[in-house]
N, C-alpha and C positions, 0 to 999 in steps of 0.2 A: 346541152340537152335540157329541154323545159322541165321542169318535175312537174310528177301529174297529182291532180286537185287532190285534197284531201279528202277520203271518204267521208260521208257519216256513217254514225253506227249499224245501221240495216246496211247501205250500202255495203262496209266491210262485212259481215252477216253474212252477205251473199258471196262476199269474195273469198270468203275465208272455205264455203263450201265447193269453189270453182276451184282453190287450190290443192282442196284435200282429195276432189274425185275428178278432177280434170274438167274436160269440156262438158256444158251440160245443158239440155235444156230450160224453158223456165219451169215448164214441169216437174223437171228433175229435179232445180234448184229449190222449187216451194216445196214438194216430199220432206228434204233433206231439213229446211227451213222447222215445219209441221212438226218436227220430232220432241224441239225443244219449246215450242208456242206456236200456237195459230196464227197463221198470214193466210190471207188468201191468197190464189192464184194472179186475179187482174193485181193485187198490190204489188208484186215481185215482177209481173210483166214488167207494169209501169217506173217500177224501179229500175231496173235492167232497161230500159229503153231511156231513161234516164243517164245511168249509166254509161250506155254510149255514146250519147253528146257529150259529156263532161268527158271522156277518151279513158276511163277506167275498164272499160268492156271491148273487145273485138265480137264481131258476131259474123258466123258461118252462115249461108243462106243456100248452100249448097244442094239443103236436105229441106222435103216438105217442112220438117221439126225445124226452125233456127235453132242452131247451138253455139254458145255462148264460152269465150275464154276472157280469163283477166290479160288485158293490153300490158300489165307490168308484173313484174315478178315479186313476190310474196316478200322476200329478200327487200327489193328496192319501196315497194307499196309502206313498210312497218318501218325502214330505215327511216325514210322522208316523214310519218307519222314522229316517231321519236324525235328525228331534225326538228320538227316543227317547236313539238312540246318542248324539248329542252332550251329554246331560242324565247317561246310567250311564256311557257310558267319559271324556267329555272335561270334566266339571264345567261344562258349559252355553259351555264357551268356543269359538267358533267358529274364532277364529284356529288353535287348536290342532288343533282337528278338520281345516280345510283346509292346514295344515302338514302333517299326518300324510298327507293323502291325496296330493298331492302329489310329498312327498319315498318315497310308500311305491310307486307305478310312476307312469312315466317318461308325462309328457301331452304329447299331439302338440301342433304347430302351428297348428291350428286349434281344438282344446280351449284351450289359451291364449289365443288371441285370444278365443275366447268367453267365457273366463275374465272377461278386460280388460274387455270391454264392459259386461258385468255388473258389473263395481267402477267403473265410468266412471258406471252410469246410476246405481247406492247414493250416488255421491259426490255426483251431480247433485241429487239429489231430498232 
């Protein structure tokens, strides 16, 4: 299966809002957008209409309102982002990439344990 393009940073922006509240309009998605900085509405259109050719967006036509879902799961969309960066910035080496991420801010308490557990179940399996 192809992997799909890489966002850029609005684009994920928008997708990061599609995966926290579901399907949405562009309406919906510039509100949401609006909370943290001003976009306008035609920008997010056109981004999201964007987004469709590049196969990051499905869009519902169902309804007067298009309403808009992310084409890939939040899971696979962040994995193939990390896939990427670890392959152009860290020469595929993993340690280095979670070194860097680590030593570059500070992980709570609970990110560490979660941490652990996940290198507990690698080492298990």
């Amino acid at each position: 299966m192809k992997s799909p393009p890489r966002p850029t940073d609005s684009e994920l922006a928008i997708l990061r809002v599609l995966w926290k509240h579901g399907p949405c309009t562009v309406r919906q998605v510039a509100g949401v957008l609006n909370v943290e900085r001003e976009v306008g509405y035609t920008t997010v259109l056109k981004l999201m209409q964007i987004m469709i050719e590049k196969g990051l967006l499905l869009r519902d036509r169902a309804s007067r309102c298009h309403v808009y879902r992310p084409r890939h799961s939040e899971d696979r969309t962040l994995g193939q982002i990390v896939r990427d960066l670890l392959d152009r910035a860290f020469g595929g080496s993993s340690q280095k990439l979670v070194m860097q991420a680590l030593s570059a801010q500070k992980a709570s308490p609970q990110e560490l344990e979660e941490i652990q557990k996940l290198l507990d179940e690698m080492k298990g399996a």
